[in-house]
C-alpha positions in Angstrom: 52.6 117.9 82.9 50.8 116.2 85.7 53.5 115.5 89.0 53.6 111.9 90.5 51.5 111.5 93.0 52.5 110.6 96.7 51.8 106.7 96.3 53.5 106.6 93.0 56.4 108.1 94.4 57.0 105.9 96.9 56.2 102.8 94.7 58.8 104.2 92.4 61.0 104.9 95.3 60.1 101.3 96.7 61.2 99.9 93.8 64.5 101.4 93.4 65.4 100.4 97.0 64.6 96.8 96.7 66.7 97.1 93.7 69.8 98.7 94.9 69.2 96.2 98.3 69.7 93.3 95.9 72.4 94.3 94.5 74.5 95.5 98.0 73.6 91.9 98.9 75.4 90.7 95.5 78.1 93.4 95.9 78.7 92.0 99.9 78.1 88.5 99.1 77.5 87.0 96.1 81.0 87.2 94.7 83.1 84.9 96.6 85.6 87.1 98.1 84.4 89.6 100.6 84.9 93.1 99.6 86.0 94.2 103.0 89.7 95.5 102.3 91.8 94.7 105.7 95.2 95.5 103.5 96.5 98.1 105.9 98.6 99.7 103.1 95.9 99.8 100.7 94.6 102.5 103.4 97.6 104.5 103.4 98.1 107.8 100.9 101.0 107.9 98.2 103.8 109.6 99.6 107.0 109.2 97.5 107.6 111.3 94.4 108.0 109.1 92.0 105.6 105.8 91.1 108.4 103.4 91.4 109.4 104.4 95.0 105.9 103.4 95.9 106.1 100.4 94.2 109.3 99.8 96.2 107.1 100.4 99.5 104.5 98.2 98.4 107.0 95.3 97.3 109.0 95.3 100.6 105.4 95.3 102.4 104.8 92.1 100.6 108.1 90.9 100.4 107.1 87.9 103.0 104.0 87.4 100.7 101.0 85.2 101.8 102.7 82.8 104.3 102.4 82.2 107.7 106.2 82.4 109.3 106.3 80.6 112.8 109.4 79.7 115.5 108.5 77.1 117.6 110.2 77.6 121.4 110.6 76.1 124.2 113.3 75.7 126.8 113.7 72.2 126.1 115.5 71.4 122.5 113.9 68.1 122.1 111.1 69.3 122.7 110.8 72.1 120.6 111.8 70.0 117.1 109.4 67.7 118.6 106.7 70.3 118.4 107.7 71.6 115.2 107.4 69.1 113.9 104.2 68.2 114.7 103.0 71.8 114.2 104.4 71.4 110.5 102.4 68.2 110.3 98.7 69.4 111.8 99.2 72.7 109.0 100.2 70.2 106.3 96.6 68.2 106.7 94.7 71.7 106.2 93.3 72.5 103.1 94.0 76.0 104.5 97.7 75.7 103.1 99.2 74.9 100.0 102.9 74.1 101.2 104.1 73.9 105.2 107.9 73.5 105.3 108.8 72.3 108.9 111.7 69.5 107.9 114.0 70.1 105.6 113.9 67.5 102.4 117.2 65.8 102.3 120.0 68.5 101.5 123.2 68.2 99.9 125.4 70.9 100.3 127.0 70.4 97.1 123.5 71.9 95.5 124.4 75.2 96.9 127.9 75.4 96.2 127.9 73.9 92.6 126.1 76.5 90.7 128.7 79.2 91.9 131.8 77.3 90.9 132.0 78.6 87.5 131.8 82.1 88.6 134.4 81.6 91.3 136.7 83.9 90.2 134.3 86.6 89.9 133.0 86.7 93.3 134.7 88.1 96.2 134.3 89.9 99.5 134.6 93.2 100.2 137.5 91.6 103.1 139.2 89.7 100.1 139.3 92.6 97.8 140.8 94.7 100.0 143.4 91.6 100.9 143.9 91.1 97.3 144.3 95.0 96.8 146.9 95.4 99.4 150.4 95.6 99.0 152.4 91.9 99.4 149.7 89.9 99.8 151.7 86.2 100.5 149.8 84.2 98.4 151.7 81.0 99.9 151.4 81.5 103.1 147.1 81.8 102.9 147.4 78.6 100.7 149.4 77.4 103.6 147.0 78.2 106.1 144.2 77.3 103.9 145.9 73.4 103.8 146.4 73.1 107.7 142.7 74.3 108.7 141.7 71.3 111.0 139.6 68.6 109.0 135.7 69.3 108.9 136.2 73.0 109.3 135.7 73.5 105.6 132.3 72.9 105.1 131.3 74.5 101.9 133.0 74.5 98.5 135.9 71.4 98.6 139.7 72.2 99.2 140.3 71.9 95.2 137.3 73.5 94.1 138.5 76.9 96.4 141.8 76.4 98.0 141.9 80.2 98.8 138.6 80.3 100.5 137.4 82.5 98.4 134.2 81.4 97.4 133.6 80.1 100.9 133.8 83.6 102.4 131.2 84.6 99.2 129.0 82.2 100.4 129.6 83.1 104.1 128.2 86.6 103.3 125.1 85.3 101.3 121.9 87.4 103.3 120.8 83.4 104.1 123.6 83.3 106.1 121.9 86.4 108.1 120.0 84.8 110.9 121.1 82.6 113.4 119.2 79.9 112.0 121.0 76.4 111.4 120.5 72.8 110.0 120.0 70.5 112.8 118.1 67.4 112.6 116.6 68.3 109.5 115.1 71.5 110.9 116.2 75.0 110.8 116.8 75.8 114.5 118.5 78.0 116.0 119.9 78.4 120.0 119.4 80.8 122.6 119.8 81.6 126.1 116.1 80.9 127.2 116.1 77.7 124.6 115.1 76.6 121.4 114.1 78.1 118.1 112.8 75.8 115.3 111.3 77.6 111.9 107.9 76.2 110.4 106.6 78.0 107.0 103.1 77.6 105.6 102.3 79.2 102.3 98.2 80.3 102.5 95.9 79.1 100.2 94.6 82.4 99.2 95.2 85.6 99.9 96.4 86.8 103.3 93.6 89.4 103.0 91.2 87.4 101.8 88.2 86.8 105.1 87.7 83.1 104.5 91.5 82.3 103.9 92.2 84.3 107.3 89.6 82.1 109.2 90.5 79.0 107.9 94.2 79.3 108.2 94.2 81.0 112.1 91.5 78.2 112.8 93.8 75.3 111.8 96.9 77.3 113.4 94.9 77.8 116.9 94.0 74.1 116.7 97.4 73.1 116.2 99.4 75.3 118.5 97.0 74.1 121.3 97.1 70.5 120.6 101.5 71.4 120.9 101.1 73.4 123.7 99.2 70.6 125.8 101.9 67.4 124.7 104.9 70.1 124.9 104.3 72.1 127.9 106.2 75.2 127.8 106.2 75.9 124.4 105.5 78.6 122.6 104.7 79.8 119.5 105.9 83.1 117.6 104.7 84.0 114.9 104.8 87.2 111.9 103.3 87.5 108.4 100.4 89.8 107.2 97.7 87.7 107.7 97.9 87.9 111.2 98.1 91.8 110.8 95.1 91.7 108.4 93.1 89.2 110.5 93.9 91.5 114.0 92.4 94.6 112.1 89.7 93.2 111.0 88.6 91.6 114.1 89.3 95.2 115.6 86.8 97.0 113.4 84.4 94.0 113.7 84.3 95.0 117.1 84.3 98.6 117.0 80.9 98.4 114.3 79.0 95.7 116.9 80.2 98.2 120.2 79.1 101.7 117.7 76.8 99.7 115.7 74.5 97.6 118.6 74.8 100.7 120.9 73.5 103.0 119.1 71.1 101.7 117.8 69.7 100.4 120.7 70.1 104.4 122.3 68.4 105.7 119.4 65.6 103.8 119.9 64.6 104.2 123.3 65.1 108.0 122.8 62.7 107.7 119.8 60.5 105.5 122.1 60.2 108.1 124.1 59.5 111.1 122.3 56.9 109.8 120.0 55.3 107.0 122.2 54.6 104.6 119.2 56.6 101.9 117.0 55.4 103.2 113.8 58.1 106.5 113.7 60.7 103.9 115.1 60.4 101.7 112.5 60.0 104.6 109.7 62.9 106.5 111.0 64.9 102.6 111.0 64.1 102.7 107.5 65.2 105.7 106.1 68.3 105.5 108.2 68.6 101.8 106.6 68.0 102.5 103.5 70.9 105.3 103.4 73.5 103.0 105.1 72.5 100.7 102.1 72.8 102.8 99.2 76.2 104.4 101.2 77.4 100.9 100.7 76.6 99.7 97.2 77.6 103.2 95.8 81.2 102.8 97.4 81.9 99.4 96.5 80.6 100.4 92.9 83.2 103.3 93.2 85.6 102.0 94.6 85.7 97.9 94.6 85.9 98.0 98.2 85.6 98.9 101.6 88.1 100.1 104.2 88.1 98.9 107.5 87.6 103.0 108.8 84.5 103.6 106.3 83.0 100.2 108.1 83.1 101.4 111.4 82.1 105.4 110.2 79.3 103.5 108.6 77.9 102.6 111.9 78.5 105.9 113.4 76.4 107.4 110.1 73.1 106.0 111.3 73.1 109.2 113.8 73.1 111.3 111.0 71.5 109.5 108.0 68.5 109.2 111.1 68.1 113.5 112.0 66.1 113.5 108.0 63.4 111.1 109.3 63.2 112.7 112.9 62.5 116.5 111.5 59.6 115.1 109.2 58.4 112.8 112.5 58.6 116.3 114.4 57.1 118.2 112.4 53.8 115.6 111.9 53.9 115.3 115.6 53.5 118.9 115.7 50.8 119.2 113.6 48.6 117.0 115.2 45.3 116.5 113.6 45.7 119.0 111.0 48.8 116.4 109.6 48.9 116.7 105.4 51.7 114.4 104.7 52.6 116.1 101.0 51.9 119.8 103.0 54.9 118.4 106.1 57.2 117.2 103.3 57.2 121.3 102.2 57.4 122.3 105.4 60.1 120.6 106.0 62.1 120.5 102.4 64.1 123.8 102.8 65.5 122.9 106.7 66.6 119.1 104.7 67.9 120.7 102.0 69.9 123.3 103.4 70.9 120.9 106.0 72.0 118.2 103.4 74.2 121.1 101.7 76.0 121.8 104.5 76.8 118.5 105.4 77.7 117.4 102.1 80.5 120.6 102.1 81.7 118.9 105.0 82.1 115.2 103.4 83.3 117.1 100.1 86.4 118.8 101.9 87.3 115.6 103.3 86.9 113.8 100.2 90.0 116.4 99.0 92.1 114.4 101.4 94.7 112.3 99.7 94.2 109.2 101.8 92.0 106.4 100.0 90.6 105.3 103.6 89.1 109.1 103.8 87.8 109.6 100.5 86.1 106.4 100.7 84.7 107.6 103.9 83.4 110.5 102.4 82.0 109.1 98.9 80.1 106.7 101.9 78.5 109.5 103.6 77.5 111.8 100.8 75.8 108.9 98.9 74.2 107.7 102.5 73.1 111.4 103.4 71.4 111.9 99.7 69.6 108.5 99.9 68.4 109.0 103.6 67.2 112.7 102.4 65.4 111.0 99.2 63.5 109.3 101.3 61.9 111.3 103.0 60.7 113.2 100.1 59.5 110.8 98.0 58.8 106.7 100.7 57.8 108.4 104.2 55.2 110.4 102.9 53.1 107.1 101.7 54.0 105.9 105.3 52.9 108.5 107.6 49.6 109.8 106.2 47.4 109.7 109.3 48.0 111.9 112.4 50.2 111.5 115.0 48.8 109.8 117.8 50.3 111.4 120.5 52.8 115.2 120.2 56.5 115.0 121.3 57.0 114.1 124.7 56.2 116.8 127.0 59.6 116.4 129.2 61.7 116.6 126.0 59.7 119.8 125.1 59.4 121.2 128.5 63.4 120.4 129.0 64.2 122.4 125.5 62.1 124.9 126.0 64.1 125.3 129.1 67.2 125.8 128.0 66.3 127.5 124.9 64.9 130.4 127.3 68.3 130.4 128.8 70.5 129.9 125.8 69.2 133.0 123.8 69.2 136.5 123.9 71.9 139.1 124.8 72.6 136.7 127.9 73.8 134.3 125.4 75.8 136.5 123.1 77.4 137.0 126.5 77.8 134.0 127.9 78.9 132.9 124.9 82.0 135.5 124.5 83.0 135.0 128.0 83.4 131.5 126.8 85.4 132.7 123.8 87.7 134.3 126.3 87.9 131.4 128.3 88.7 129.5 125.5 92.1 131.1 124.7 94.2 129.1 127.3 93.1 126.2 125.9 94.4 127.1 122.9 97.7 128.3 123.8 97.9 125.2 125.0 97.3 122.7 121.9 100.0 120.6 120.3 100.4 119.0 117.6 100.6 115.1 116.5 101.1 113.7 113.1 102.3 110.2 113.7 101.5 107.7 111.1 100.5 105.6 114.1 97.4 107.7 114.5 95.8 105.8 111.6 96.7 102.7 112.1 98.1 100.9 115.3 99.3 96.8 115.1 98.8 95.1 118.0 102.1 95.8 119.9 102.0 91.7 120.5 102.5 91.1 117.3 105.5 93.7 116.4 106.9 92.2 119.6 106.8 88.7 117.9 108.0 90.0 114.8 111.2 91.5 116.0 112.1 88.3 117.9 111.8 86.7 114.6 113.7 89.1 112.4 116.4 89.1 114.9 116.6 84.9 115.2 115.9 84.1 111.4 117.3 87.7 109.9 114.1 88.1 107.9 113.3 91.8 106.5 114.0 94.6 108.1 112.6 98.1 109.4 110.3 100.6 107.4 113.2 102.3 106.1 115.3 101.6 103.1 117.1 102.8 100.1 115.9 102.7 96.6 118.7 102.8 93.8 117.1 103.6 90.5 119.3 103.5 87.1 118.5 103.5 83.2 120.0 99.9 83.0 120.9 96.8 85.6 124.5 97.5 85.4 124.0 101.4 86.4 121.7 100.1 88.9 124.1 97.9 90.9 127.1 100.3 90.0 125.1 102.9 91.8 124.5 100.0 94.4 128.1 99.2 94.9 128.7 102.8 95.9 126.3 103.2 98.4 127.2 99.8 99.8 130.8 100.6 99.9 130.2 103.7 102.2 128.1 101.6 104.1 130.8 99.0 105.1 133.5 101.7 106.1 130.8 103.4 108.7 130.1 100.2 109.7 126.6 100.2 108.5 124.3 96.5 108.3 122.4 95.9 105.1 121.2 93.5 103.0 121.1 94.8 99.2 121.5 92.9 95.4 124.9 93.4 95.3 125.6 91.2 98.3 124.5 88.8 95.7 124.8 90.2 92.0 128.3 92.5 91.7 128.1 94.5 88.9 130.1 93.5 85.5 132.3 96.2 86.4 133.1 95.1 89.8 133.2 91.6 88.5 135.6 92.5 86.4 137.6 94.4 89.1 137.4 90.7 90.7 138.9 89.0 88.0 141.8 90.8 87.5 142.6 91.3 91.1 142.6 87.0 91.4 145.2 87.3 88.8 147.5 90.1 89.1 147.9 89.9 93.4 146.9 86.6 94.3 150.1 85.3 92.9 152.5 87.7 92.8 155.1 86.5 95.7 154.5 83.1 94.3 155.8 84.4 90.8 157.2 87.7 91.1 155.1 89.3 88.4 154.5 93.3 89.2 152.1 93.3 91.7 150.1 95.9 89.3 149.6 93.2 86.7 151.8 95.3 84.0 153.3 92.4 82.3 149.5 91.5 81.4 148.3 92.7 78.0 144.9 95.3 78.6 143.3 95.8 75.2 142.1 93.5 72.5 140.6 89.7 72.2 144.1 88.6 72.0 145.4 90.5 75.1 142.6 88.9 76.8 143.9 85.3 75.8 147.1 85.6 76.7 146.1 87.5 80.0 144.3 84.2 80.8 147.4 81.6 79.7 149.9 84.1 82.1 146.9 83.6 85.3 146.5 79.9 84.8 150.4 79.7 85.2 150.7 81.3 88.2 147.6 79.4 89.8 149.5 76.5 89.0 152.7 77.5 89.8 151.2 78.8 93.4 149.4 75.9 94.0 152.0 73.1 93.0 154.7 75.5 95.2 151.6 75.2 98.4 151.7 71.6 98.0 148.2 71.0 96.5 148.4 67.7 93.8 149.1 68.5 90.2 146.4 67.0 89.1 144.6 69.6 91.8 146.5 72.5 91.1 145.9 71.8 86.9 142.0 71.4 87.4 141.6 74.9 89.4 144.0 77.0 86.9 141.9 75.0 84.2 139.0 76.2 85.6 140.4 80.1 85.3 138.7 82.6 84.7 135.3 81.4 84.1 131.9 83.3 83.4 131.1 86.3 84.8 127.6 85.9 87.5 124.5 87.0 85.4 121.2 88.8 86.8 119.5 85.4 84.7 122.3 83.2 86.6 120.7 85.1 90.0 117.2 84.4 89.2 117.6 81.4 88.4 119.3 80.5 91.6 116.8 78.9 93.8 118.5 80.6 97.2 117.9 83.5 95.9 114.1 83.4 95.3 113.2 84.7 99.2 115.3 87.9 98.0 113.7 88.8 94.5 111.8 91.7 95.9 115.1 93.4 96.6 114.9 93.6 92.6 113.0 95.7 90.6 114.5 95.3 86.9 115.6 99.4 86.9 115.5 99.9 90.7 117.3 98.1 93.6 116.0 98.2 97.3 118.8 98.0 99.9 117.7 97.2 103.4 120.1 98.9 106.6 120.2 96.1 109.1 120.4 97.4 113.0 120.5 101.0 112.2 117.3 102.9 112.0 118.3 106.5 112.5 116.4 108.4 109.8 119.2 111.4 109.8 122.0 108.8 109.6 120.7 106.5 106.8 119.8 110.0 104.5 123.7 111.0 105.5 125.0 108.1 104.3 122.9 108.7 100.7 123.9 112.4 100.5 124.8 113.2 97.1 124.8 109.4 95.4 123.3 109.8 92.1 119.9 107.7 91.8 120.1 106.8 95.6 117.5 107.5 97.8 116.4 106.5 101.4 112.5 106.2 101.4 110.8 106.3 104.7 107.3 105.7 104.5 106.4 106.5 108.0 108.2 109.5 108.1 106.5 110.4 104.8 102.8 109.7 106.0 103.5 111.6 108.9 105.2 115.2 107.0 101.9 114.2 105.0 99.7 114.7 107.7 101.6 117.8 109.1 100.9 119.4 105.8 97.1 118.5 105.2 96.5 119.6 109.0 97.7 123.0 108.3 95.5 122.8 104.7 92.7 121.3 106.7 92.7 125.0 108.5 92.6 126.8 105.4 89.3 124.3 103.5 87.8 125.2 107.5 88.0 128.8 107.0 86.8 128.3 103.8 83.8 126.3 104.4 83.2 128.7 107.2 82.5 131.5 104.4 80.6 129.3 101.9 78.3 127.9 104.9 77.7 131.8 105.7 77.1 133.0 102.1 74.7 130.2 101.9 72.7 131.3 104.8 72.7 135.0 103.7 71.5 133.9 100.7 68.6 131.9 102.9 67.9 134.1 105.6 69.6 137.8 104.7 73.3 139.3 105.8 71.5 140.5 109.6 70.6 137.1 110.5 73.2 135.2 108.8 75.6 135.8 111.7 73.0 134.3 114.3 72.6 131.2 112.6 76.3 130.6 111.8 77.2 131.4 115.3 76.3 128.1 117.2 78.9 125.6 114.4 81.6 128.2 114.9 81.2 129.1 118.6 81.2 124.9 118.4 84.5 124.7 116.2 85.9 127.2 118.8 85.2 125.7 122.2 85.9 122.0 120.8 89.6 122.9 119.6 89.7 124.5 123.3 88.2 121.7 124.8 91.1 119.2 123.5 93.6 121.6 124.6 92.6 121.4 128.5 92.5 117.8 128.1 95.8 117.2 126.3 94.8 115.9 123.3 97.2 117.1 120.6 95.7 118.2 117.7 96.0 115.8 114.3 94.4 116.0 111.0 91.9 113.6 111.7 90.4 116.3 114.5 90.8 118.8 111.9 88.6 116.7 110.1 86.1 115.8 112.2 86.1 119.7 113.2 85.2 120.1 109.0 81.9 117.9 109.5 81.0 119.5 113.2 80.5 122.7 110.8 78.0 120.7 108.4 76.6 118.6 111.1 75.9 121.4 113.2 74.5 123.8 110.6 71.9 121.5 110.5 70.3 122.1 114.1 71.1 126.1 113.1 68.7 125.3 110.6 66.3 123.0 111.9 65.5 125.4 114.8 65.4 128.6 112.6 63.1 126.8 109.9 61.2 124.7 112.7 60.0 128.0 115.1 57.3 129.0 112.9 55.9 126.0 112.0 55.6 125.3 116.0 55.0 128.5 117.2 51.6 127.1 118.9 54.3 124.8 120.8 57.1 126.6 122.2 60.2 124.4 122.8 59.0 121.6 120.3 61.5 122.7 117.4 64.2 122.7 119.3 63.0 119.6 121.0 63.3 117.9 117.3 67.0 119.8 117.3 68.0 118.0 121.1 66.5 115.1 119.3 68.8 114.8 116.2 72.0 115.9 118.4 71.5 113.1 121.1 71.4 110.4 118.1 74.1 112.1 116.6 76.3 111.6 120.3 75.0 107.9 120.2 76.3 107.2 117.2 79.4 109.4 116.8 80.3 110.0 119.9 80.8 106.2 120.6 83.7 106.2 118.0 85.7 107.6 121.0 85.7 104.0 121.6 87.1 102.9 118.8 90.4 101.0 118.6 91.6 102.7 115.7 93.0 106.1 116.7 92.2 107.9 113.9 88.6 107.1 115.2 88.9 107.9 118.6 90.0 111.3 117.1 87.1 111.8 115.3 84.3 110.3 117.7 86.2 112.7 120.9 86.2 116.0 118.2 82.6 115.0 117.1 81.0 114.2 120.6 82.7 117.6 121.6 81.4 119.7 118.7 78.0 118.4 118.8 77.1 118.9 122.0 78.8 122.7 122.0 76.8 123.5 118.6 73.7 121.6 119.8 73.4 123.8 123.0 74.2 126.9 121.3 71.6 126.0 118.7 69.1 128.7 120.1 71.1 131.7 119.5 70.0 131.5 115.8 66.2 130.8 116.5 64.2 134.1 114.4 64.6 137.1 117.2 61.1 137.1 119.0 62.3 133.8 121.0 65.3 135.9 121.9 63.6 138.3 124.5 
């Protein structure tokens, strides 16, 4: 069978890249929506034991859904309805929003009271119950009291409709009720001591995470809120909802890939500028490297539908590596000088790449094992960039570099490696090299720890500022925490509700939950017969326990109903309320119980339906946020429990750190066995020196300089062992091909490192965390493993 030859290869090769290139352009941008996933949960691993607590995380995440919420300030009242107003107008002329709700359409209060009216009886406070529940209640003096309340202070259900107040309290208790937001001038403002608060909602047009829906919307925003600003001096615009979390991360990682991107690029380069004197390796190197950014990106999108805001910046940072492939087959024709066979460098240089590409892949690989998506992704993105950048070189840059060099490696690089190779090898380096070891050990001592969930993703603190002002003025939402009540029916579910609410009130505990809203039947029930059998009691002097009331049987109920309608009217009539009054109300006894269907269909209900979840209930604490005393106040309540996803991220990443160790012990053994396999059980030890010795001093390093140690570094410690294999293995492989040249292999190694530092180490810069973590571990372990590199060079450059 005859082989392809070196032109066909790389036509073939050729080919196939333009291929894939189309379709990473189609993938990126021939779609509509951009693939680019700025949903900061989607980045974030499943932590809860059960599918349906997730659920409940990802609900309450999206509870405020795709809308912009806004408060309009300013010292001056006027002048902030004034500005609301005219902020509500400027959004409602962009195409950018599909509803803006700054004025309130004309509002009759009788709209909210109405639909409860038939379920008056079966609604009542926790206060009224225990009122009801207590020993001689004086049912005529609250109607008493209830008839001399000065006029206008009733503003809810009328006198007739709810002469105990009843329903009134209900109402007063309704979560809309939980702000400090009021009706005023048709706007929902509310008053403080540094001024005004007026409340402007605009529902998106899209999604909230969705690139040209966050530009078009936070374009017509800025545009409006400066035109307000400059005819309202003064004011001042809050503002919450995740858009403006999804828009700030993006921009942030648009920023970190232009700053890792740009610079390193441009640094890689002028270093390649200068050690082969000529374009023509530049712009072969550029393409390789390109090509393996390219199929990095088509393969993950493919894989995964998307791409993460951490894989776009690592993507950047991967041009230092995808680039070392290209630069050992430049070296190695640079080497060669006019004796240069391109098919005889692409053998020369096949088991170094190989071996190389192994190693890192190991490192990607245990990564990949990682339960965050944001990881894997990263992973699946270097593994498929690595192979495509290796491929390359095998089968395109042959066909490109078939003449000669025109000029060896720089002399300065070479005379500069050679250098330090002299002094980094040998017995004197062994030595040097445990005395470092030693010196090592205080820095480990002193190493903490860190596994805050903060570490992988960080909000602007601007905007978590602006969003607890606005929780705490319109009572929207609430903290991270909450409980999740699960039951095998609605009624079990806001049963087991009702108990866990109930220990809540007597420790004095905020929340906003279902039950606020829905009782149970059981507790409705409860309601109904407490109404009855106290309400009336002094007024009729019936048993207080309701014994002269039948309890079993349609025709107990019946005549249960004909003994409560007498008392109401009887109490009423006795209180001074019209007959006609007194006869409508006892008419109107007992009534229907409140349905979950009455509930969702009530439309001031709908911002709360995520607090539903057909088998499951979410109950939010309100101004409590103690972790140990929200799971207290759960202990032991069947199918209640508190879910705290921070707290679950961060027990995540304590437990992967400590599992990160054992896959980096693990690697370490499978990285030797493959070099005893390669170079034999006596030299093995020399080439797998220089990663660990890296590994070593790195974790060390972070300790002098306070850096506690996180999973992410663990990480990043994982990929300085298949990073830095690679220069292992490029110098041992490289020294007898360039034994005419002494310095020049390891010239190629300095080479590789220093693009590696450009690229990776600039992720220090980052202004994700996580990727600070990475780019500080990585810049570390590089250079460490890069100048140790000459330890494992074959034992006659050892002398």
């Amino acid at each position: 069978m005859t082989s392809l030859t070196t032109s066909a290869r790389a036509v073939l090769f050729a080919c196939a890249s333009l291929g894939m290139c189309l379709l990473c352009a189609w993938l990126l941008f021939g779609r509509g929506a951009s693939p680019l996933q700025t949903d900061l949960l989607a980045m974030l691993p499943s932590t809860e034991r059960n599918a349906l607590a997730e659920r409940a995380v990802e609900r309450l995440a999206r509870a405020s859904g795709d809308r912009m919420i806004l408060l309009v300030a300013n010292a001056d009242d006027e002048a902030a309805k004034d500005a609301a107003r005219e902020l509500g107008e400027a959004l409602g002329k962009s195409s950018a929003f599909t509803s803006v709700i700054a004025e309130l359409p004309s509002f009759d209060l009788d709209q909210l009271v109405t639909p409860f009216l038939a379920h008056r009886f079966h609604l009542l406070t926790p206060a009224d119950r225990a009122l009801l529940a207590a020993p001689g209640f004086d049912a005529a003096g609250a109607l008493t009291r209830r008839l001399n309340e000065p006029f206008g202070a009733n503003t809810g259900p009328a006198l007739g409709d709810d002469p105990f107040g009843w329903l009134q309290h209900w109402l007063d208790r309704q979560p809309w009720n939980g702000g400090s937001l009021v009706p005023e001038d048709d706007l929902l403002t509310a008053h403080r001591d540094d001024g005004s608060y007026v409340l402007v909602i605009a529902d998106l047009a899209g999604s909230s995470y969705d690139d040209t829906v966050q530009r078009r919307s936070l374009g017509a925003l800025e545009t409006a809120e400066r035109d307000i600003v400059a005819k309202h001096p003064g004011t001042r615009l809050l503002r919450t909802g995740a858009v403006f979390y999804a828009a700030a991360a993006r921009a942030g990682a648009e920023r970190d890939t232009h700053v890792v991107g740009i610079a390193s690029t441009l640094g890689i380069a002028a270093l390649l500028l200068f050690a082969f004197r000529s374009v023509r390796p530049l712009l072969v190197a550029f393409v390789s490297t390109a090509l393996g950014v390219i199929g990095a990106t088509t393969i993950t999108i493919l894989v995964f539908g998307q791409l993460h805001l951490l894989t776009l910046v690592f993507g950047a940072a991967l041009l230092g590596e995808a680039v070392d492939y290209s630069i050992q087959y430049l070296c190695a024709r640079a080497n060669a000088g006019d004796a240069w066979v391109a098919e005889r460098g692409v053998r020369q240089v096949r088991p170094a790449l190989l071996l190389a590409l192994a190693t890192s892949l190991l490192g990607y690989a245990l990564l990949a094992l990682v339960p965050f998506p944001a990881l894997r992704q990263m992973a699946v993105f270097a593994i498929a960039g690595m192979a495509v950048a290796c491929a390359s070189v095998f089968w395109l840059l042959p066909a490109m570099l078939r003449r000669p060099a025109r000029a060896p490696l720089a002399a300065p690089l070479v005379r500069l490696a050679l250098g330090w190779q002299r002094i980094a090898s040998g017995r004197r380096a062994l030595l040097a090299i445990a005395v470092l070891a030693v010196a090592a050990v205080p820095g480990w001592l002193r190493l903490g720890h860190d596994d805050d969930i903060h570490l992988l993703i960080s909000p602007p603190p601007s905007l978590d500022a602006q969003a607890a002002v606005i929780r705490g003025i319109a009572g929207f939402g609430g903290g991270s925490q909450f409980w999740l009540v699960e039951g095998t029916d609605a009624e079990e579910v806001l049963q087991r509700e009702e108990t866990l609410t109930d220990r809540l009130d007597r420790a004095h505990v905020g929340w906003t939950g279902m039950t606020a809203m829905l009782p149970s039947r059981k507790r409705q029930a409860e309601n109904l017969q407490l109404s009855c059998n106290l309400a009336f009691a002094d007024t009729i002097g019936s048993h207080p326990s309701g014994s002269d009331l039948p309890t079993e049987g349609v025709g107990a109920d019946r005549i249960g109903e004909r003994t409560c309608r007498s008392r109401i009217r009887a109490a009423l009539s006795e209180a001074g309320f019209k007959p006609d009054t007194a006869e409508a109300y006892a008419d109107a006894y007992p009534g229907s119980p409140f349905t979950l269907a009455d509930w969702q269909a009530t439309p001031a209900y709908t911002p709360f339906r995520y607090l539903w979840m057909d088998r499951a209930s979410i109950v939010l604490p309100q101004g409590n946020d103690d972790v140990a005393t929200l799971r207290e106040l759960a202990k032991d309540l069947p199918g209640v429990s508190l879910i705290d996803k921070p707290a679950g991220i961060t027990a995540l990443f304590g437990r992967y750190r400590g599992y990160a160790s054992l896959w980096l012990g693990g690697a370490l053994l499978l990285v030797g066995a493959a070099f005893a396999w390669r170079y034999g059980p006596r030299a093995a030890w020399r080439v797998l020196l220089p990663p660990a010795a890296g590994i070593v001093f790195s974790v060390a390093a972070l300790g002098y300089l306070g850096e506690p140690l996180t999973l992410f570094h663990v990480m990043a410690l994982m990929l300085v062992l298949g990073v830095g294999a690679n220069y292992a293995v490029f110098l041992r492989e490289g020294e007898p091909h360039s034994a005419h040249r002494p310095g020049a292999a390891y010239a190629g190694v300095l080479l590789s490192a220093v693009t590696a530092l450009l690229s990776f180490g600039l992720l220090a810069l980052s202004t994700m965390p996580a990727l600070k973590h990475f780019g500080l571990t990585l810049l570390l372990g590089i250079g460490f493993t890069a100048l140790l590199a000459p330890v494992s060079a074959p034992g006659r450059n050892h002398a």
